[in-house]
C-alpha positions, 0 to 999 in steps of 0.5 A: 597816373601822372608821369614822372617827367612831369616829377618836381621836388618841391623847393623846400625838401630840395634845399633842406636835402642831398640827394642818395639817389633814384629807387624805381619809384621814390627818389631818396633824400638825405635830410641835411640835419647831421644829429639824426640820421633820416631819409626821406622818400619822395615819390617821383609823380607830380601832384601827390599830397596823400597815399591814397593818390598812389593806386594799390600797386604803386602803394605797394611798391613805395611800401616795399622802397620804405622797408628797404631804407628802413632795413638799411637804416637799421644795419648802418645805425642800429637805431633803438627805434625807427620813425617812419611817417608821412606828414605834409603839413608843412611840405603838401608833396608826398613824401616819407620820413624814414628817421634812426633814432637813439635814446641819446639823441638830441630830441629823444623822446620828442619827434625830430620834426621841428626841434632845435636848429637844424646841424648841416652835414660837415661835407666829408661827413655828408658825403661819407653818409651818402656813400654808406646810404647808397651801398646799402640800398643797392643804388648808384650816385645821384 
C-alpha cells in the first residue's frame, strides 16, 4: 500500500474546502458551501480513485471513519436524512460525501451535488462549525 507521505489532496476539494482535521486513515474536509452541512473523507493514500483500491482492512476502517462522521453529523444537525456517497466524476481522488440534509434545505429533494451557487462560510460561522465538528469526532485542530 502507497504510504500516506506520498498523500496529496487534489486541488479542487483543497480550494473548495477547510480542513477538520486527520482520523487514522481519511483527513476530514468541511465543504465550504454554508447551506448544508457536509463532510468529506479523503483517504489519506496516493492514487486511490475507487474503493475497491483500498485492501479489506483499510476498507473496513474507512467504513468505521464514515459512520463516525455520519453519527457526529446526525447529533450536531439532526438531519431528516444523510447522504452518504463516494462519486468522483468530477474529482478522480477517493473521496467520501457525508451531506446532513433537511427537508427545507435549498436543494431538498435533489442531490446537493451541483445545485446552485455555492455559499462560502462567513469566517465566524466557519469556524464555529469546524470547532463543533472537531468536538464530535474526537480530533484536534488541523
Amino acid at each position: 500500500m502507497t504510504m500516506e507521505t506520498d498523500f496529496i489532496l487534489d486541488p479542487r476539494l483543497d480550494g473548495d474546502t477547510h480542513r477538520v482535521g486527520d482520523l487514522e486513515l481519511a483527513r476530514v474536509l468541511l465543504m465550504d458551501d454554508a447551506r448544508f452541512p457536509w463532510l468529506i473523507l479523503v483517504p489519506r493514500r496516493a492514487n486511490l480513485r475507487e474503493l475497491t483500491d483500498l485492501d479489506t482492512a483499510a476498507q473496513q476502517l474507512l467504513l468505521a471513519q464514515i459512520d463516525r462522521c455520519a453519527r457526529a453529523m446526525q447529533s450536531l444537525f439532526a438531519p431528516d436524512k444523510l447522504n452518504i456517497a463516494a462519486l468522483g466524476n468530477v474529482v478522480a481522488q477517493l473521496h467520501v460525501h457525508v451531506v446532513a440534509r433537511h427537508a427545507q434545505d435549498a436543494a431538498w429533494p435533489r442531490p446537493v451535488w451541483g445545485f446552485g451557487e455555492r455559499v462560502p462560510y462567513a469566517p465566524d460561522a466557519r469556524d464555529a462549525r469546524l470547532a463543533a465538528l472537531r468536538r464530535a469526532l474526537g480530533i484536534r485542530a488541523a
